[in-house]
C-alpha positions, 0 to 999 in steps of 0.5 A: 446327189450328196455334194453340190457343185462348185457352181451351187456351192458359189450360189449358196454362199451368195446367199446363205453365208455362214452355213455354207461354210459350215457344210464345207467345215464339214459342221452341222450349225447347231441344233441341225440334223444331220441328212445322210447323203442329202445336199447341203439345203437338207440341213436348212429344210430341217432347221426351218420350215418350208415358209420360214426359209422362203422368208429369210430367203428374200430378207436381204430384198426388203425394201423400207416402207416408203420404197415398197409404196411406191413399187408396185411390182416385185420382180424375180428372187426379191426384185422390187419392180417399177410399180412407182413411175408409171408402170412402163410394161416394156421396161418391166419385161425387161427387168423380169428377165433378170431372172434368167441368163444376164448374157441374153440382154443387150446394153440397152436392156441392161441399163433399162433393168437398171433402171427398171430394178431402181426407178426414180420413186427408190433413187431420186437423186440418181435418176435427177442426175442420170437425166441432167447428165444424159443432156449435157454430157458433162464428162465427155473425154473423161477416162474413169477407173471405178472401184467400188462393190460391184451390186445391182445399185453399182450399176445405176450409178455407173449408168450416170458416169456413162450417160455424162460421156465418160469412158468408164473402166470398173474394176472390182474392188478385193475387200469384198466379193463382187455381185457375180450377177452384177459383173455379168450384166456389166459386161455386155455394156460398153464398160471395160471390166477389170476382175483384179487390181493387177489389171490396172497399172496395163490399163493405161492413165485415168483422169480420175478415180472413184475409189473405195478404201484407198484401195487404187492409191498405189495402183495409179496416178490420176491426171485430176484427182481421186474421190474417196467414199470410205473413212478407211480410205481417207485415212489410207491416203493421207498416210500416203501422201499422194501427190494429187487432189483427194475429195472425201466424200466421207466427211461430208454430211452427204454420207451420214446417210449411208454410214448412220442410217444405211450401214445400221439397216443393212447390219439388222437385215444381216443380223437376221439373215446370219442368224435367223432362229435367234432374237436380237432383242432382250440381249446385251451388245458391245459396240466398238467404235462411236463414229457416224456407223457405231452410232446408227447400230448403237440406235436401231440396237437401243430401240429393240425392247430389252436390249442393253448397249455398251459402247466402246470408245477411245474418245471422250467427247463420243463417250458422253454422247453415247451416254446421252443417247442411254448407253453404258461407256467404256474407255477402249484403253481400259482393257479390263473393263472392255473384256468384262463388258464382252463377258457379260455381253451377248455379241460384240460389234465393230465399227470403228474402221481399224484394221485388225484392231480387236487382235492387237487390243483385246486379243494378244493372250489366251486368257483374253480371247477367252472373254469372247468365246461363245460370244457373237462376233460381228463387223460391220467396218470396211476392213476386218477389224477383229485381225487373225487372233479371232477371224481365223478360226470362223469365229467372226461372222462373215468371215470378218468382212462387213456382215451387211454384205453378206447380203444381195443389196449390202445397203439400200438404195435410199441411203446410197443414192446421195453418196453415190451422187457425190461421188458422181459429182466430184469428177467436175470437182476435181477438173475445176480444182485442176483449172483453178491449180493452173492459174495458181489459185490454190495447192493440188494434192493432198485430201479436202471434204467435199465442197460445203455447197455441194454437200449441202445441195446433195443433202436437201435434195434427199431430205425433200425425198425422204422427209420420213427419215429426217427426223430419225437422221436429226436423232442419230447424228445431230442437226440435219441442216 
């Protein structure tokens, strides 16, 4: 027929992004045909061959060498099976039914797939603690309100918080939409599911929340306390100066992983996937912002051969490491030397965790929004960094949102699994926190790190599963230990 439905228009987006708000737009991407009376996929047979789409088709699945070893089994649309742990048949079974209606598994199944979908050789630390909780129970009681992207790898972490014997309530986060296969497996468990943040202040009290750019903190107040996965979010909270403990699992070593390593993967595998006819080598990149995931895409950027990298940054200390790592630096309060660079640039990256930043310094004129015109504009922050003077006429990729999660699995497994431990362990942080309170050996509120010895356990563990990726983490960030 020549329109798809609401439903294939929903499925398309999940995977296809960009072009189908083109076909919405009622635009052809450039370079494209136009199919009289055909769907919208008539557009994409004609600009890609049958092979080359099936290959951007599955881009967002791959996993990295070391997962793909030791997965000998690839489920449906892209799925890496259990090949690594002993290939148990029944729970591939139960995996492969994935492909079908989510609605036809019990709990049981579910968490199996899980598991099945993400075995230990891919998550280690999270099957480590799954087993660990599952045996000791350690959040019997516990009411947990959880507020991070709902994707298949959410599930196993919330399996563990489940196992410990907590009651867990999962509520979808509004920054970025929800896996809609993920929310429909989550709710045949036994976990209540939230769609909206309305629906917390009538879910009645939480002892702790798990949450993801501080978007719970004037939602709820938790009995322990709040662990934060963001730096957006530990920012938020600060602001405002809630009254109860805060962890940041942010400024931990722990989240180097994901924000140096994970977040620059999962920005390559999208820039491909938004962009698959065009090379990402031989071009020049703005990066805004040097922190622990302006630093990893300035690398992965500076390793394609021919690439020039500039980095933008209001921080001279981040300005002469940038410099040291081979980029050219540009002081971000020099507003004219910034629009010179994107002039001379291919595309222009944002990551430096400031909402709207890019409108307010860089796009308040005509002239010099002018600067950015036919460039690619991408971000990869949790919060739309570019602002309405760029995002509201479809300039930005993803409609500003973080490119990665344009993408079925944002960020790999590997990276996520010791955050999404930390994460899992600060619940027993915080209850010790509150003990130590009620015998007046410390304050309560405000935000503090991750405890340095637990941060450091979480750390070692991962290293000694993935010694590939030590010295490439050493490189981007500094010394691992």
């Amino acid at each position: 027929r020549a329109c798809p439905s609401t439903s294939e228009l929903r499925a398309l987006n999940r995977h296809w992004g960009f072009l189908t708000r083109v076909y919405l737009q009622g635009r052809r991407p450039a370079g494209a045909k136009a199919c009289k009376g055909r769907a919208y996929g008539g557009w994409r047979h004609r600009v890609l061959g049958e092979s080359q789409r099936r290959r951007h088709f599955h881009q967002s699945r791959r996993r990295s060498p070391r997962v793909r070893a030791t997965q000998a089994s690839t489920m449906a649309d892209g799925a890496a099976g259990a090949g690594g742990d002993g290939g148990d048949e029944a729970r591939l079974a139960v995996a492969a039914r994935l492909k079908g209606d989510p609605e036809a598994l019990n709990e049981a199944e579910v968490w199996e797939a899980v598991a099945a979908r993400f075995p230990p050789a891919a998550a280690p630390l999270m099957h480590a603690q799954l087993a660990k909780f599952e045996a000791e129970k350690p959040y019997t009681g516990l009411r947990i309100l959880h507020n991070v992207p709902l994707t298949f790898s959410t599930l196993l972490k919330i399996r563990c918080l489940v196992a410990a014997g907590a009651e867990v309530t999962a509520v979808e986060p509004e920054f970025v939409p929800s896996d809609p296969r993920a929310v429909a497996m989550l709710r045949r468990t036994s976990v209540r599911h939230l769609p909206t943040h309305a629906e917390v202040e009538a879910a009645g009290e939480f002892d702790v929340v798990l949450d993801c750019c501080a978007e719970l903190a004037a939602r709820t107040t938790p009995r322990l306390g709040a662990c934060e996965l963001t730096q957006t979010g530990e920012v938020r909270y600060r602001e405002a100066g809630v009254t109860w403990p805060v962890i940041s699992v942010d400024a931990s070593r722990v989240k180097r992983v994901e924000d140096a390593l994970g977040s620059s993967d999962g920005f390559m595998r999208a820039m491909r996937f938004q962009l698959p006819d065009t090379a990402l080598d031989g071009r020049a990149y703005v990066v805004v912002g040097y922190g622990k995931v302006g630093l990893g895409i300035a690398h992965r950027l500076n390793e394609l051969e021919g690439n020039s990298v500039t980095v933008v940054e209001r921080d001279a200390a981040a300005r002469e490491r940038a410099a040291a790592a081979g980029c050219a630096v540009v002081d971000a309060d020099d507003a004219e030397a910034v629009l010179a660079a994107v002039r001379a640039s291919w595309c222009v990256v944002t990551a430096t965790g400031v909402h709207g930043l890019m409108s307010r310094a860089y796009g308040a004129t005509e002239e010099a929004r002018a600067a950015f015109a036919g460039k690619v504009l991408v971000n990869i922050g949790a919060d739309d960094e570019w602002g309405s003077a760029f995002t509201e006429g479809g300039a930005v990729l993803f409609d500003g949102r973080a490119v990665n999660f344009s993408l079925e699995e944002p960020t790999t497994i590997e990276f996520l699994d010791p955050a999404f431990v930390a994460q899992n362990t600060c619940v027993g942080v915080l209850r010790t926190v509150a003990a130590e309170a009620a015998e007046g050996a410390g304050g309560v509120g405000g935000v503090r790190p991750l405890p340095s010895h637990v941060d450091a356990d979480i750390l070692t563990q991962w290293a000694v599963a993935h010694p590939e990726q030590v010295p490439t983490l050493r490189a981007v960030v500094g010394a691992l230990m």
